[in-house]
C-alpha positions as YAML, in Angstrom:
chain: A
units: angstrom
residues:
- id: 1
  name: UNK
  ca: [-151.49, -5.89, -166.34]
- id: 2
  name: UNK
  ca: [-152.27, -7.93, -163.01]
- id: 3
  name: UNK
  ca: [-150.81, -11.36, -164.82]
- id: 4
  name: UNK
  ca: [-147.67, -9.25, -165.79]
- id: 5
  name: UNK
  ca: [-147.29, -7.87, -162.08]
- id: 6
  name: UNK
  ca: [-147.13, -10.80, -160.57]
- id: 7
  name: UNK
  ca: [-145.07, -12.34, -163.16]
- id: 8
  name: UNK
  ca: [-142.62, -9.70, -162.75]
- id: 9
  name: UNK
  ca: [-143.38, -9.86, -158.65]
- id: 10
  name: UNK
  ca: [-142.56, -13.54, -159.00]
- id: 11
  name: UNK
  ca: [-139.27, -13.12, -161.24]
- id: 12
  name: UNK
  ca: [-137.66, -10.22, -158.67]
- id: 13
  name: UNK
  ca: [-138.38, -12.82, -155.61]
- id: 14
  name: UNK
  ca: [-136.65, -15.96, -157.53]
- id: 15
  name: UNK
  ca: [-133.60, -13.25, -157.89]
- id: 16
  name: UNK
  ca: [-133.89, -11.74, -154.64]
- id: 17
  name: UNK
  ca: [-133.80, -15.41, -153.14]
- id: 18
  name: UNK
  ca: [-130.98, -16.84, -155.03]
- id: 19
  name: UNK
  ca: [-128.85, -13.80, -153.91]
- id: 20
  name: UNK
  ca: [-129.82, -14.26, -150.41]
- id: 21
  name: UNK
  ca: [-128.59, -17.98, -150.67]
- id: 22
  name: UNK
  ca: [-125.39, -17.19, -152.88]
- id: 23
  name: UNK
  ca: [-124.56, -14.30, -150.07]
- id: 24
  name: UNK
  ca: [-125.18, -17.40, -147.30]
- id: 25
  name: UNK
  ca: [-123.29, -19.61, -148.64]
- id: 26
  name: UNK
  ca: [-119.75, -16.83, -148.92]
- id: 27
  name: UNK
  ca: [-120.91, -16.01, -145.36]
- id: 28
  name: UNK
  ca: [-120.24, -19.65, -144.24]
- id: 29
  name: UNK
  ca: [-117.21, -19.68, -146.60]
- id: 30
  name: UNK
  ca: [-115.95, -16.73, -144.70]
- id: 31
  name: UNK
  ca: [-116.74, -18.29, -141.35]
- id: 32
  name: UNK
  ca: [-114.81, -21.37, -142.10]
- id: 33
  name: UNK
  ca: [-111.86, -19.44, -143.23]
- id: 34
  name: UNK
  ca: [-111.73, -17.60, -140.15]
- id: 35
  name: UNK
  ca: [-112.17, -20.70, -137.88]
- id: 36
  name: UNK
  ca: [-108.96, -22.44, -139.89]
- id: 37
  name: UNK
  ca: [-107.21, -19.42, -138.87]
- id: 38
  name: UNK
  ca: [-107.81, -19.27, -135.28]
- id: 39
  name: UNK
  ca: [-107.13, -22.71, -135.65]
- id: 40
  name: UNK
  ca: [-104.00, -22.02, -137.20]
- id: 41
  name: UNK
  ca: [-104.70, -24.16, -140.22]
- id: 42
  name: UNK
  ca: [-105.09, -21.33, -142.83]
- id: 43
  name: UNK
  ca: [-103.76, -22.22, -145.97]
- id: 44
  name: UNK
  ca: [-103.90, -25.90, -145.41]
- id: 45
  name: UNK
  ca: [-106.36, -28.14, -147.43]
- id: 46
  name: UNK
  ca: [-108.78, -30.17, -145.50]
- id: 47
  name: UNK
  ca: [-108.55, -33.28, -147.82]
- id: 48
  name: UNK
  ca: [-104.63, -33.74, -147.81]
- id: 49
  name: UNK
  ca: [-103.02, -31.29, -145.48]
- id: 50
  name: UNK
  ca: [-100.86, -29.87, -148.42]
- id: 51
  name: UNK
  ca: [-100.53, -25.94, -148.92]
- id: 52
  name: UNK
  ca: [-102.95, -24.47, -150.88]
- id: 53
  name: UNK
  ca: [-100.95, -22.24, -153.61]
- id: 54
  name: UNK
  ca: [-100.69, -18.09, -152.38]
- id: 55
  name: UNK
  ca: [-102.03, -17.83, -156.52]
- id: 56
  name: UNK
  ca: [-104.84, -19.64, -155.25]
- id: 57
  name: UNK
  ca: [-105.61, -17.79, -152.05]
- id: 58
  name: UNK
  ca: [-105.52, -15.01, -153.45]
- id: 59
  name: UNK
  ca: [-107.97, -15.40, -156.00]
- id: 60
  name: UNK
  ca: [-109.89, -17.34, -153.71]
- id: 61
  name: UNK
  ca: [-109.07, -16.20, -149.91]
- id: 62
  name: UNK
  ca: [-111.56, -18.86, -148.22]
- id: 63
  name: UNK
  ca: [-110.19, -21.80, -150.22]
- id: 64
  name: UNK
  ca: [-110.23, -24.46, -148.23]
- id: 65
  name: UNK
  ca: [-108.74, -27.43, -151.04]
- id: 66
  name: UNK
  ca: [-105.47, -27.13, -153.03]
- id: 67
  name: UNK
  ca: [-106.10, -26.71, -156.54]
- id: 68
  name: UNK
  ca: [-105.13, -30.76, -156.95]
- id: 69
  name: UNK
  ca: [-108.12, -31.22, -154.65]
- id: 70
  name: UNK
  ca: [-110.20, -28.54, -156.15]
- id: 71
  name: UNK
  ca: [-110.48, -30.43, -159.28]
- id: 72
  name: UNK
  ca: [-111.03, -33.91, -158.03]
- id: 73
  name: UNK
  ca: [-113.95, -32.57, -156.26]
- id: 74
  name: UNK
  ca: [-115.35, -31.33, -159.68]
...
């Protein structure tokens, strides 16, 4: 029971700290979307300055690449 406790124990903390770093990393997506739109720059990809597609923002609001982009980067 003790070697299935911790097992479990261990399991719950791997998930626990993947979420915390998935929820980090869409906080820092967030904050960058916010600073390109103080910065007037919202919609514009960082790579080539094009418009990033209203599709795209909306499926993705803190897109920071055009879909062109998006997929070179892959």
């Amino acid at each position: 029971d003790d070697e299935e406790d911790r097992i479990t124990e261990a399991s719950e903390l791997d998930r626990d700290v993947a979420m915390e770093q998935e929820l980090e990393r869409r906080l820092k997506e967030v904050r960058k979307a916010r600073e390109h739109i103080t910065q007037g720059k919202y919609g514009q990809c960082v790579t080539c300055a094009s418009p990033i597609g209203s599709d795209r923002l909306q499926a993705v609001p803190t897109a920071i690449l055009c879909i062109n982009c998006a997929q070179k980067a892959l």
